[in-house]
Legacy VTK file of the C-alpha trace (Angstrom):
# vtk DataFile Version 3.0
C-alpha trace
ASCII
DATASET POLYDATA
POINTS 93 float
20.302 0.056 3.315
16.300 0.686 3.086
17.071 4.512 3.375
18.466 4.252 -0.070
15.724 3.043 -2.219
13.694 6.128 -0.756
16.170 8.860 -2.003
17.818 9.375 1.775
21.068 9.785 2.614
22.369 8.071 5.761
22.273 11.595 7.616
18.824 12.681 5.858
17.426 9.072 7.654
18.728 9.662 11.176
17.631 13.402 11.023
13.681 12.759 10.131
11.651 11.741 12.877
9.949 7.882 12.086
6.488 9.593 11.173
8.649 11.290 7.821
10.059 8.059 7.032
6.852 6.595 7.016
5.563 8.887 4.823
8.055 8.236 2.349
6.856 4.432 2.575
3.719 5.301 1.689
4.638 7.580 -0.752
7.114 4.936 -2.685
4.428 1.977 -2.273
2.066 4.233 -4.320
4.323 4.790 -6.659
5.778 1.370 -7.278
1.489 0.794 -7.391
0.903 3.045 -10.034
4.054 1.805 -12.220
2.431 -1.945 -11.760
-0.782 -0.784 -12.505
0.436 0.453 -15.392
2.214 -2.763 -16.689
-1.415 -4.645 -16.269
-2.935 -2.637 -17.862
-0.447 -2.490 -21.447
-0.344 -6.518 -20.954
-4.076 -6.944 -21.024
-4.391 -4.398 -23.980
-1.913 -6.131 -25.995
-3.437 -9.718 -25.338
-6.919 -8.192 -26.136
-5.687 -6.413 -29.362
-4.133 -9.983 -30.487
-7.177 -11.332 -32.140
-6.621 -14.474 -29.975
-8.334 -14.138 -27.120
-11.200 -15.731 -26.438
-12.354 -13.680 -23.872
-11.311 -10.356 -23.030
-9.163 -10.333 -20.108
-8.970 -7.729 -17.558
-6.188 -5.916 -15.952
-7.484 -7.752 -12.174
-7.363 -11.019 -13.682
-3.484 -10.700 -14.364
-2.450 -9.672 -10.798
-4.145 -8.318 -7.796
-2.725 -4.952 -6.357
-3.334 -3.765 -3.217
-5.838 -0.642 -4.703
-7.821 -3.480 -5.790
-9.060 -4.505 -2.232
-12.331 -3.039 -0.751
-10.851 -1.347 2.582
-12.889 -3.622 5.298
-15.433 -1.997 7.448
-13.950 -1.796 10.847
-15.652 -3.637 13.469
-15.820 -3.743 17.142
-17.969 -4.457 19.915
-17.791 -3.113 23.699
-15.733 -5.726 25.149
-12.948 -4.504 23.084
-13.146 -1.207 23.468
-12.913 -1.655 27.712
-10.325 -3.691 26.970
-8.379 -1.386 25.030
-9.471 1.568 27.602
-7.884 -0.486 30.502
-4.484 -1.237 28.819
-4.216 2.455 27.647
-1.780 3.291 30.863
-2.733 7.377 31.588
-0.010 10.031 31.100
1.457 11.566 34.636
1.489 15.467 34.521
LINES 1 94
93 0 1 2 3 4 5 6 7 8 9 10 11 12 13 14 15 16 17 18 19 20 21 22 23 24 25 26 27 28 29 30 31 32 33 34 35 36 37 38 39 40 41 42 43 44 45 46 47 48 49 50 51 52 53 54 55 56 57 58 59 60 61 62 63 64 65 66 67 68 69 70 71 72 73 74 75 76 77 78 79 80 81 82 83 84 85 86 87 88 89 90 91 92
């Protein structure tokens, strides 16, 4: 089960609500982020300090993570906005 690789027990995952678990995503992505980061970093520093390169090689040239990525600027225009206004169903009192 998913719950598992978290650190959840079955009752722990049906107790949170979904914003918790989410969280914990996050929070384990990171991690598992950092720990690759890591590893790119040793394996370029070893192949540098061989004396064989012939050009120094940089942790981003042996894999791409995600905290590599310029976050995109977010763009919209008008239409889309109305169009997101007019799907938005109001909330009855």
């Amino acid at each position: 089960m998913a719950f598992v690789e978290y650190g959840l027990s079955e009752n722990e995952f049906f107790k949170n609500p979904p914003y918790k678990f989410l969280l914990l995503q996050l929070n384990y992505h990171r991690q598992n982020e950092r720990k690759w980061e890591h590893t790119r970093l040793l394996a370029s520093s070893v192949y540098n300090a061989s004396g064989r390169a012939k050009r120094k090689v940089k942790p981003r040239d042996i894999i791409t993570l995600d905290i590599d990525r310029k976050p995109k600027k977010f763009e919209y225009d008008q239409d889309a906005i109305d169009k997101a206004l007019k799907a938005w169903k109001p909330i009855k009192k």
